[in-house]
N, C-alpha and C positions, 0 to 999 in steps of 0.2 A: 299578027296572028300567032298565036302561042299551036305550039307543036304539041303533037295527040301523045301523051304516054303508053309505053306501051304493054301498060298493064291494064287490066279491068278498074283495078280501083281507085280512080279518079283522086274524087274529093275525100275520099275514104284515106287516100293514100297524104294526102295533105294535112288532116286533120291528125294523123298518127305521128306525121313527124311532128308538126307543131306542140301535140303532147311527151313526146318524146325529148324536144328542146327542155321543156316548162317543166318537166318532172325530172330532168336529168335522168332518162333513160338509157340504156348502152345504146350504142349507134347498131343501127339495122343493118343491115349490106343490100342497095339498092340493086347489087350485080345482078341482069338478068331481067330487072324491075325497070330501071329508067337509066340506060347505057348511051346517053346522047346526050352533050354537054347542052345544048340549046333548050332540050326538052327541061331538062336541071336548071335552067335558070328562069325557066314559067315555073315552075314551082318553088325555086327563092321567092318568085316574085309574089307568088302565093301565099310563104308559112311567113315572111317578115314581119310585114304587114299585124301577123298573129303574136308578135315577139317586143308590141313594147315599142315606145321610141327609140327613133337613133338617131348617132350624131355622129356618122361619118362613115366612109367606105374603105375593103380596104384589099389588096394584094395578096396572092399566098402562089406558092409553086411558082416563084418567077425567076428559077435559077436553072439551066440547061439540066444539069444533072437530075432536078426531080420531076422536069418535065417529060423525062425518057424514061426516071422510073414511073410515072405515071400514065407512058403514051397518049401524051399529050402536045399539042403546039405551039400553045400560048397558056400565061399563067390564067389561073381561074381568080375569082375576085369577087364579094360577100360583102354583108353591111356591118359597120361599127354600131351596137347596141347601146341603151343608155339614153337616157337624156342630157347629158355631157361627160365629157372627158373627166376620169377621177383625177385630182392633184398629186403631182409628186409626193412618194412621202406615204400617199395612202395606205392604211393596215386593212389587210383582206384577211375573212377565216376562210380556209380552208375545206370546213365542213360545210359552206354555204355550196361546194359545187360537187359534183360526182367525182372529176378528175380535173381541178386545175393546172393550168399550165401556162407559163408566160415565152413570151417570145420579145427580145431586144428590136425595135427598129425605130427607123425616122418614120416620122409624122408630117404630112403638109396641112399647114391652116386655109382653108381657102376665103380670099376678102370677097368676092362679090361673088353674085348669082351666075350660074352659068346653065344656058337655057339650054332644055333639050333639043337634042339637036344639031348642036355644035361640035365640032371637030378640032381640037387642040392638038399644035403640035409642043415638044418637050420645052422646046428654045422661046415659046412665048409664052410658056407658065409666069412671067416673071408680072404680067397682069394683073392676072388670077389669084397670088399668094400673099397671104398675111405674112406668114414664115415658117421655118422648118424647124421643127424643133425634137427633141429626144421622147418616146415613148416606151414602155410595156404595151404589149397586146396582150389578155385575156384571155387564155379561151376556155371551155371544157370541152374536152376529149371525148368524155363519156364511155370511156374504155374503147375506142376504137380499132380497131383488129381488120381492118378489112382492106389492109393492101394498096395504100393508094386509088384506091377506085374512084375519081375525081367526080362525077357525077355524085355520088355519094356525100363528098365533101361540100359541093356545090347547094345539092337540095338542104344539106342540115346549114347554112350559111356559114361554111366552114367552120365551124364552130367557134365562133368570136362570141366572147360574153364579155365584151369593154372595153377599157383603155385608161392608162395612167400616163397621162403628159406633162411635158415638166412645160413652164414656161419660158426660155430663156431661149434668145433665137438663135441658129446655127447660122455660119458663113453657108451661103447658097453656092459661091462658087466655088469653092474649096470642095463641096459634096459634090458638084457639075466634075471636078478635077479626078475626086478622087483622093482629095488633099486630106486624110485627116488619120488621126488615128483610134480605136475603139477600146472598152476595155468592160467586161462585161462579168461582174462577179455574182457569185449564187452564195449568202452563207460564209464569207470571206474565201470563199477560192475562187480562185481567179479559173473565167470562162475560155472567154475570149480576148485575146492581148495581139492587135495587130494593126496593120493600116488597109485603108480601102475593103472593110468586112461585109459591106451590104451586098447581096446576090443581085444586084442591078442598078444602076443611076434612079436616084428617086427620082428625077425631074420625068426619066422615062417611064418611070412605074406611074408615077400618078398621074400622065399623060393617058394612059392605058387606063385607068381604072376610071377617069371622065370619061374617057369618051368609048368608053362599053355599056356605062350608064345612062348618057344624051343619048347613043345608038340605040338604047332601048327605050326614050321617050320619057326618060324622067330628068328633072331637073337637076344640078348638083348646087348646094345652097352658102351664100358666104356665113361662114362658123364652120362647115364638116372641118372632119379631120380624114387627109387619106394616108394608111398606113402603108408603107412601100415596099415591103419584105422583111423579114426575118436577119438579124444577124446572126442566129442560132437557133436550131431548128428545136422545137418546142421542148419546154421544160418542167415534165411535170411536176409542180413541188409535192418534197414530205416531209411534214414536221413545219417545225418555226424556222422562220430566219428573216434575212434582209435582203433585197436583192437590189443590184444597182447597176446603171449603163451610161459610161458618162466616153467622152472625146479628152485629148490630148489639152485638147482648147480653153475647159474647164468647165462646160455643162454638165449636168448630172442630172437625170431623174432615177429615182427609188420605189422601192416598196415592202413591205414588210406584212409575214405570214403570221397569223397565230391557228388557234386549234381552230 
């Protein structure tokens, strides 16, 4: 049963974000409007649907610290848009979105179907998985201003407009370990330069991000891709450049801005 919002304007209210995603309009502030994370994900389930294929799901807010700025208790979690993953390397403009922004993480490929319904734990992802491999996340922003307000985040499907994945597979266990090192530059400066950078075990993240999905009675399909957090928190671009996120290992995926 999908939960009542609690405002008057229903479908009124669904149809405004949906055009608000499609026109790249500034984000709205839902505060006040729809203040319940459950009530927020009946209306995901509502503007997606409205947004296009996707090909995959994905994590966001799943590191203690932005769960307390966002009073919250567990991360929230949105669809990958698209009809596949763009290939490493891809050159994006710029002016195609209101406010782009990439964010570095692992990606999990999923090999076979997994029925709604089912309940996965982290330790027998090893099923489930084609391989893990190096992404960009997408997103627009749309100028957002409004505080963490996770509902907010929720209803606009976090604002994920994609995904650029490299395909070269990662050690699974080394990422189970923690074993690895990151390196994450914008433009040739160097971002991020460390080991263990991800705000959580992907094997836990994407264990969480199925089974929120079967919990709510939809299927997760072999191709998605789930994204598992951020290794830096969003980065709006400006101007041209290159941007690239590789391991100590020798993975790399890329991408590159123009106007």
């Amino acid at each position: 049963m999908q939960a009542v919002l609690s405002h008057p304007m229903g479908d009124d209210l669904i149809q405004d974000l949906v055009d608000d995603i499609r026109l790249g309009c500034p984000v709205r502030s839902l505060s006040g409007v729809l203040d319940d994370l459950e009530a927020a994900y009946d209306v995901q389930d509502q503007v997606v649907p409205h947004l296009g294929p996707t090909c995959g799901r994905k994590i966001a807010m799943n590191s203690a610290a932005l769960m307390e700025m966002a009073r919250i208790t567990e991360p929230i979690v949105g669809h990958v848009v698209g009809d596949a993953p763009l290939a490493s390397g891809a050159s994006l403009r710029v002016s195609d979105y209101r406010e782009l922004a990439v964010e570095p993480e692992f990606a999990v490929v999923i090999a076979k179907d997994i029925p709604a319904g089912t309940r996965i734990e982290a330790r027998a992802l090893g099923d489930v998985i084609a391989r893990i491999s190096l992404a960009f996340e997408l997103l627009d922003k749309r100028n957002d201003t409004h505080a963490m307000h996770a509902p907010t985040f929720v209803a606009n499907n976090v604002y994920n407009a994609g995904i650029v994945l490299d395909q070269a597979p990662l050690d699974i266990a080394a990422l189970d370990a923690g074993a690895y090192a990151a390196t994450f530059t914008a433009k040739g400066g160097v971002i991020v330069n460390g080991p263990a950078t991800a705000p959580q075990n992907p094997l836990e993240a994407c264990a969480f991000v199925i089974n929120h999905f079967t919990a709510r009675g939809q299927a997760v399909k072999a191709g998605e891709v789930i994204l598992c957090g951020a290794h830096h928190p969003p980065m709006v671009i400006e101007g041209t450049g290159t941007y690239e996120f590789s391991l100590s290992s020798g993975q790399e995926v890329s991408l590159s801005i123009s106007p």
